[in-house]
N, C-alpha and C positions, 0 to 999 in steps of 0.2 A: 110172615114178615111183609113188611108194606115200605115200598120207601118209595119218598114226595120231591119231585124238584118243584121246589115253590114258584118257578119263574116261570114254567110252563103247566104246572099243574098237571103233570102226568103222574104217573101207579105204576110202579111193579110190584106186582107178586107172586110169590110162589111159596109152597107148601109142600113140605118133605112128607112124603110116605116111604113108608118102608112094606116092605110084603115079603112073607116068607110062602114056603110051598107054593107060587102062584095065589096065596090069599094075604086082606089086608093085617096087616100085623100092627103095626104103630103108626097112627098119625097125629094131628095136630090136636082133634077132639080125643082121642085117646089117650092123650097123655094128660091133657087138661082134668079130666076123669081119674087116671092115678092121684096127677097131684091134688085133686080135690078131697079124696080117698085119704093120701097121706096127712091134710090138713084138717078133716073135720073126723076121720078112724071109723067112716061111715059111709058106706053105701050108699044109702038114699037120701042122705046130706051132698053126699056130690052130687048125684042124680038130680037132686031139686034144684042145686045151684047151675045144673048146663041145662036146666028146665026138658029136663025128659026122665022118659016114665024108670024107675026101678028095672021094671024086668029089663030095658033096654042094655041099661048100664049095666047089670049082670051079665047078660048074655055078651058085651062088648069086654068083660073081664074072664067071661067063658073062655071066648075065643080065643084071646089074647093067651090067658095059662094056657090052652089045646097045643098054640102053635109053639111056645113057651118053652126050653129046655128044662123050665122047673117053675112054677108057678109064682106067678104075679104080685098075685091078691090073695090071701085068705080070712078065711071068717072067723070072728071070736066068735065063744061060745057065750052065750049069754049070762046074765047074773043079777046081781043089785040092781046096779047100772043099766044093764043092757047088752045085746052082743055088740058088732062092730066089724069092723072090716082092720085088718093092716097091709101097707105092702112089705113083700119081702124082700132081703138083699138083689136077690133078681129085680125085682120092679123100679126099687129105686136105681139101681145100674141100668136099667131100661131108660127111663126120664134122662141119668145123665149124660148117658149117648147118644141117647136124642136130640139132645142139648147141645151136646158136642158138632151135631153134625146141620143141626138148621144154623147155630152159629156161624158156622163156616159158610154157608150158601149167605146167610147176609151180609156178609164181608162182601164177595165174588158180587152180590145185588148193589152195595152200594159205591164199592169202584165203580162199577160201570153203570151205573144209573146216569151219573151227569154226564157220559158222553151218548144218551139215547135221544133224540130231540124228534115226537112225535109230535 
């Protein structure tokens, strides 16, 4: 989240991570990666749209299921079509708690934005 006071031309920002066991769990590029996941049912459809490689974006849906009480992301099986990626009731509850909670920190940003005068 970025927020502008026009009259001075300052920035705040800040960027929720979340970590579980001491490792990164969910952040701002990883959710972006779900939701791209959930919009294109594609792995390397998202992966090309946050322009980085495949194995990247697997290995960051690796991690994410590892630390995960139940998995993320998983793979269709391929066919006609092709295989694909979906997220599961987890994943998407994942996004919208994330959601829930950068929400909140931009409220808290932009109260107090206009009283910071750098």
């Amino acid at each position: 989240m970025e927020v502008i006071d026009m009259k001075k031309k300052s920035t705040i920002r800040l960027r929720v991570w979340i970590d579980k066991d001491d490792k990164p769990f969910i952040g701002p590029g990883r959710i972006k990666l779900l939701e791209y996941i959930l919009t294109y049912g594609s792995i390397s459809k998202a992966a090309v749209k946050l322009k980085m490689s495949y194995r990247k974006a697997w290995q960051l849906i690796s991690d994410m299921n590892a630390l995960s009480k139940s998995e993320l992301v998983v793979k269709t099986v391929g066919g006609k079509t092709g295989g694909g990626a979906v997220l599961t009731e987890e994943g998407l509850n994942v996004i919208k708690q994330y959601r829930i909670v950068q929400n909140e920190v931009d409220k808290v940003l932009n109260k107090h934005a206009t009283k910071i005068s750098i």
